[in-house]
PASEBA-1860 file (N, C-alpha, C; in nm, 3 decimals):
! residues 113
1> XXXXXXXX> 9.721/6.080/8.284/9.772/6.155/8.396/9.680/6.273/8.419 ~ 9.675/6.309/8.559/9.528/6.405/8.587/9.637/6.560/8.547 ~ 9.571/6.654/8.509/9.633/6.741/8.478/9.698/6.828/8.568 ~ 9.610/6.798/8.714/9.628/6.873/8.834/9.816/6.815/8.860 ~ 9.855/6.680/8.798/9.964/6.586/8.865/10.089/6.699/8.764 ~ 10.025/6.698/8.615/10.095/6.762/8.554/10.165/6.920/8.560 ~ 10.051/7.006/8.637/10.128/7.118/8.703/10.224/7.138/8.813 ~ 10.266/6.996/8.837/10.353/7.008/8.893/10.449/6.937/8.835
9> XXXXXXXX> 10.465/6.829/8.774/10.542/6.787/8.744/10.639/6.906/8.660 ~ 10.586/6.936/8.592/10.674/7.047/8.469/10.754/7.135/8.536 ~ 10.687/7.199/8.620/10.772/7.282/8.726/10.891/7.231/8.794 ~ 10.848/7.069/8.883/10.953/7.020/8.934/11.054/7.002/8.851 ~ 11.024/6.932/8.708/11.144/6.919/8.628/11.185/7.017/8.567 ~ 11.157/7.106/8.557/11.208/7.235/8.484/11.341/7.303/8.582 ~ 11.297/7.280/8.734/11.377/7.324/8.831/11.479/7.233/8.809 ~ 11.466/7.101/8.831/11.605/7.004/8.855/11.675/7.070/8.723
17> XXXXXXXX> 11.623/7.028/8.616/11.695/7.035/8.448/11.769/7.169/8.470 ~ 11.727/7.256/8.543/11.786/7.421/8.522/11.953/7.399/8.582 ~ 11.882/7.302/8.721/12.019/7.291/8.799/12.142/7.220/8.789 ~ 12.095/7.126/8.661/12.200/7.018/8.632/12.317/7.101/8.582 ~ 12.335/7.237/8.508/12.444/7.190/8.420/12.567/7.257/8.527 ~ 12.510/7.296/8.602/12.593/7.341/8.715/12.631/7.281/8.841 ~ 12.574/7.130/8.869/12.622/7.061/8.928/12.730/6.928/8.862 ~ 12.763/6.920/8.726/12.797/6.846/8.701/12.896/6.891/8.651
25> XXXXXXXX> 13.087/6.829/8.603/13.142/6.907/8.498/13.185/6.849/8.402 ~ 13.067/6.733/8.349/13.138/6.707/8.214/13.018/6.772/8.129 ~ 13.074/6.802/7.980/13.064/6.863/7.902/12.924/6.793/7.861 ~ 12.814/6.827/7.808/12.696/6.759/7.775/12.666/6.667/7.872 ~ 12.709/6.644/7.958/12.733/6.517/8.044/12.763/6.392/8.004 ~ 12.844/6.399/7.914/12.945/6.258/7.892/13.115/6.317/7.824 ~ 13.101/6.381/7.789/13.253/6.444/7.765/13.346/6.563/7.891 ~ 13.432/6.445/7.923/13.532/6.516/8.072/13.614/6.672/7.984
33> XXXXXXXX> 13.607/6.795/8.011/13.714/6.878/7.965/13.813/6.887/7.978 ~ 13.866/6.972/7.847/13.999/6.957/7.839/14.123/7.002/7.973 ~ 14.052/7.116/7.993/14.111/7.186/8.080/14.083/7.149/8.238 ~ 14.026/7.065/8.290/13.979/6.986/8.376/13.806/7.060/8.420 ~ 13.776/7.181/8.413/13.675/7.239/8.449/13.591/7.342/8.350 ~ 13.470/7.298/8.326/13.329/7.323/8.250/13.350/7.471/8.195 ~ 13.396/7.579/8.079/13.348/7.676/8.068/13.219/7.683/8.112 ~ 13.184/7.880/8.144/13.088/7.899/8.172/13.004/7.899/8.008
41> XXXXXXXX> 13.058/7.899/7.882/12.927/7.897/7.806/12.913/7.779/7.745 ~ 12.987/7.672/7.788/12.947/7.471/7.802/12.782/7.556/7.894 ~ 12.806/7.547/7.964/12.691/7.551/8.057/12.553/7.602/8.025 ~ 12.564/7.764/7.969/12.434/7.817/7.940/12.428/7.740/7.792 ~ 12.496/7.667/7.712/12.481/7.580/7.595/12.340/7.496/7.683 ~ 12.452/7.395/7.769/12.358/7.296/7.833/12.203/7.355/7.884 ~ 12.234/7.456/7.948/12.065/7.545/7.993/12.009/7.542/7.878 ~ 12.004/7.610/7.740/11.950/7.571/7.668/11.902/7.501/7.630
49> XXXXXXXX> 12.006/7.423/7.609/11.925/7.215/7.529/11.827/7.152/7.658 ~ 11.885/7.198/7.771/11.716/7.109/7.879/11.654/7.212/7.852 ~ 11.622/7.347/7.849/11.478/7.446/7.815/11.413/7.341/7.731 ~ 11.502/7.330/7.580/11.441/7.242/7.476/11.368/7.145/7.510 ~ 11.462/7.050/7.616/11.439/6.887/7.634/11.265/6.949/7.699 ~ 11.283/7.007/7.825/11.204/7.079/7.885/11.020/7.084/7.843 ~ 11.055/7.144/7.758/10.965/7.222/7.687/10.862/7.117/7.605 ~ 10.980/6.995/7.466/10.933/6.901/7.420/10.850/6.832/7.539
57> XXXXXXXX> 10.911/6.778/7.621/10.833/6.697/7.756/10.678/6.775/7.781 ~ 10.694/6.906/7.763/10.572/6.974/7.831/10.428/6.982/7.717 ~ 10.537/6.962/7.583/10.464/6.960/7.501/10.328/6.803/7.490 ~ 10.448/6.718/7.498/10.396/6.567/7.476/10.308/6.584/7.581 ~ 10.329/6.614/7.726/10.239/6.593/7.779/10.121/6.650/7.801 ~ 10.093/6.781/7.713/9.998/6.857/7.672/9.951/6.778/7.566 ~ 9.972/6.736/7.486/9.906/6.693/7.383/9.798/6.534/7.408 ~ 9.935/6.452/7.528/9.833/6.336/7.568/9.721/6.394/7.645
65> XXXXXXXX> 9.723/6.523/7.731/9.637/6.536/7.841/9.516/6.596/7.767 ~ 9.500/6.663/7.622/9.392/6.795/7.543/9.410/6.745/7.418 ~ 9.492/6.698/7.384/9.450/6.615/7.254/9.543/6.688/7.123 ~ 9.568/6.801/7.209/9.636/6.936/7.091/9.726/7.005/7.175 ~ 9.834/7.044/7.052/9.906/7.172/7.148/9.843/7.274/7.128 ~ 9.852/7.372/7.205/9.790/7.499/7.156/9.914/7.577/7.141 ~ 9.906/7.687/7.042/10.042/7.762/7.021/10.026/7.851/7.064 ~ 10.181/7.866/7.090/10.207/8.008/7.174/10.263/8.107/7.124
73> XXXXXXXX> 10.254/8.208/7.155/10.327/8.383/7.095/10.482/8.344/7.134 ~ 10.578/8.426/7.074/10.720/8.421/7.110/10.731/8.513/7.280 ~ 10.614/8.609/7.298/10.620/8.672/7.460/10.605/8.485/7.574 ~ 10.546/8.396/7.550/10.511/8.276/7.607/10.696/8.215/7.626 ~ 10.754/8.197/7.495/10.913/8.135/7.520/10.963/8.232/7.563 ~ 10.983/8.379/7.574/11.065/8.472/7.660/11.017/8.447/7.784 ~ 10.882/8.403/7.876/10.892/8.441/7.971/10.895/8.277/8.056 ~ 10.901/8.181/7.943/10.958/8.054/8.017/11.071/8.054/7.989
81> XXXXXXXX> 11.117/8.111/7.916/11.290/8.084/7.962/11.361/8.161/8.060 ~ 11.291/8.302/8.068/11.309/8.350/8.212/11.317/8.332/8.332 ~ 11.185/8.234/8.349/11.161/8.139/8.429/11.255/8.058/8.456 ~ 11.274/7.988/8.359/11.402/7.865/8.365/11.516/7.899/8.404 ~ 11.561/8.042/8.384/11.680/8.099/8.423/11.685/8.120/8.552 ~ 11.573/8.193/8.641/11.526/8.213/8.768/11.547/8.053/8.819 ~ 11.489/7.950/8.778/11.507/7.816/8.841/11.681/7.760/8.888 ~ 11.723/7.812/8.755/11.843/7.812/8.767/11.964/7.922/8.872
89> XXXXXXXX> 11.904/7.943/8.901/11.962/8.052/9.037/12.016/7.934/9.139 ~ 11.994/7.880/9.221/12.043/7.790/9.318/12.154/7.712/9.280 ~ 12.141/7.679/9.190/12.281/7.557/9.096/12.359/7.696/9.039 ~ 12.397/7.784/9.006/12.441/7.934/9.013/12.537/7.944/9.093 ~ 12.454/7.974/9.222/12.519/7.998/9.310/12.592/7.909/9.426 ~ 12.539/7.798/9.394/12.637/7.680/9.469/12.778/7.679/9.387 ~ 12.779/7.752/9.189/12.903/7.669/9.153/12.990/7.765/9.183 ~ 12.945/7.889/9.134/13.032/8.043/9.120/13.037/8.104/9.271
97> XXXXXXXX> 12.914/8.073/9.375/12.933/8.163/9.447/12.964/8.143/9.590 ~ 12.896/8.034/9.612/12.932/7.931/9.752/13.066/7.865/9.736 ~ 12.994/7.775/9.626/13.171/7.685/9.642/13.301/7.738/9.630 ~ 13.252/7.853/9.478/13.416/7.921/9.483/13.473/7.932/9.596 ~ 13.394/8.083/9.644/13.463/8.118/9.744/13.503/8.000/9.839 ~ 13.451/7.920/9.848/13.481/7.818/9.974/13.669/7.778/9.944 ~ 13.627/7.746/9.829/13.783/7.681/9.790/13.889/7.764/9.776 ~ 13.868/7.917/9.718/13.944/8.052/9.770/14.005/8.041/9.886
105> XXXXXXXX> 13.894/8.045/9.972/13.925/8.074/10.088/14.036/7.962/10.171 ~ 14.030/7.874/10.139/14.093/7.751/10.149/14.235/7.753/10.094 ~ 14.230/7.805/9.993/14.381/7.822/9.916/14.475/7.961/9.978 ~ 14.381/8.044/10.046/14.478/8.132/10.070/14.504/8.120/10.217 ~ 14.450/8.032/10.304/14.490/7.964/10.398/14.614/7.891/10.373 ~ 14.592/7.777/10.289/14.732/7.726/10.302/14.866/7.827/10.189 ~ 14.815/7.915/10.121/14.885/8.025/10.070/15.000/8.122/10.254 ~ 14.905/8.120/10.302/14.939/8.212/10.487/15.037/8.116/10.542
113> X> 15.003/7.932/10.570/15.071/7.852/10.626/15.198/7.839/10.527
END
């Protein structure tokens, strides 16, 4: 794979992976909750484990593309997971901030009727 294909790829998937755990609400994504809907720290759990998944992926494919990983300082994982968090902004705000309110708003409508 040309490396030029690979700077993007990582990015693109880093974005989707950020957005999943907030579009979906089962738990890891195969366990439905108890309570019918996802705590918020199910979720930054899940953000975590794709950083991981994330990261391994970026690794392998550094290593097929240079032959080696090269290592990084712990300032390198603070400021990709920052990153990852920033990616994660859009799936955010569709769960807590769009949709809520949408469905709020909806309930205190038929709350009026």
């Amino acid at each position: 794979m040309a490396s030029n294909t690979a700077d993007w790829i990582v990015p693109g998937l880093a974005f989707v992976a950020a957005n999943l755990p907030f579009l979906f609400e089962r738990i890891l994504f195969m366990i439905p909750p108890a309570h019918g809907q996802k705590a918020f720290g199910w979720r930054l759990l899940e953000l975590l484990l794709l950083y991981l998944m994330v990261g391994i992926f970026a690794a392998a494919l550094e290593q097929s593309a240079y032959g080696a990983v090269y290592p990084q300082g712990w300032p390198f994982y603070v400021t990709t997971l920052c990153l990852f968090a920033v990616f994660a902004f859009p799936g955010f705000v569709y769960r807590y901030l769009w949709r809520g309110n949408r469905g709020r708003a909806a309930k205190k409508e038929e709350d009026i009727k």
